[in-house]
C-alpha positions in Angstrom: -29.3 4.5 -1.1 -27.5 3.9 -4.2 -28.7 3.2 -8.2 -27.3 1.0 -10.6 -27.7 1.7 -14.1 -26.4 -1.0 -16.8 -26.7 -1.7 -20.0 -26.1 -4.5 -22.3 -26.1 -3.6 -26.4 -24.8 -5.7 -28.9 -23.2 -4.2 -31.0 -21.5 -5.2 -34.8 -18.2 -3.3 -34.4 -14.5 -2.6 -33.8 -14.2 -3.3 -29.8 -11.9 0.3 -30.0 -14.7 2.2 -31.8 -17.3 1.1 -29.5 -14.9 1.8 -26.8 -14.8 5.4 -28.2 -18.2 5.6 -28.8 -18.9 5.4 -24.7 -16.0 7.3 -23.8 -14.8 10.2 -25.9 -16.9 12.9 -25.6 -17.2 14.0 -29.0 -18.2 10.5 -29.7 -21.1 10.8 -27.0 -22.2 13.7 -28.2 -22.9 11.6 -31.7 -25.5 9.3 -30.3 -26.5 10.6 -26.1 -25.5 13.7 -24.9 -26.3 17.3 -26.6 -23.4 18.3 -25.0 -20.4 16.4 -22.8 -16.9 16.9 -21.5 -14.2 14.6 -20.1 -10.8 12.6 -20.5 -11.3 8.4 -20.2 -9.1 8.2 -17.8 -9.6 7.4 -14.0 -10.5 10.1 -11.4 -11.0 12.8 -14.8 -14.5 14.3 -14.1 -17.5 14.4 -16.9 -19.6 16.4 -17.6 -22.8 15.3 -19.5 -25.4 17.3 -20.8 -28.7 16.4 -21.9 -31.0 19.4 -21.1 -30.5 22.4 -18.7 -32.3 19.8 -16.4 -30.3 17.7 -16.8 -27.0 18.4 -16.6 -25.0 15.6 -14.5 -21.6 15.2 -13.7 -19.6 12.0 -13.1 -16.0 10.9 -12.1 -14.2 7.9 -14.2 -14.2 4.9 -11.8 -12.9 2.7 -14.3 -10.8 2.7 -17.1 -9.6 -0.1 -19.5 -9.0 1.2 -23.0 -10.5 -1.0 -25.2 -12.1 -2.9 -22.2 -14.1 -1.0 -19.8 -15.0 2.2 -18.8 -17.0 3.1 -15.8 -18.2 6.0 -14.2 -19.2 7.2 -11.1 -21.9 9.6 -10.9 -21.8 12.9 -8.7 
């Protein structure tokens, strides 16, 4: 059995910022995770880090800078 989680925000911006904003850890870390690790690029693995509960782990599937960025989780 497999999930599907997607989103769809609107959002007033730069398409690179919100591209950063989903996929530079750092950046995630700003408005999702308390803590997360990764490269955007495809097959890098992240880590993201909410609680010591949940702590989930995820390998890029996708990758179009600017574009899309998809991952995979593990």
């Amino acid at each position: 059995m497999s999930f599907n989680i997607y989103y769809s925000l609107y959002i007033k911006a730069p398409i690179n910022m919100i591209f950063d904003a989903v996929s530079e850890p750092d950046q995630l870390n700003n408005w999702w995770t308390l803590e997360s690790s990764g490269t955007p690029k495809v097959n890098a693995v992240y880590n993201l880090n909410f609680t010591n509960e949940f702590n989930w782990f995820g390998k890029v599937s996708k990758c179009e800078f600017d574009k899309s960025f998809y991952i995979t989780m593990t």
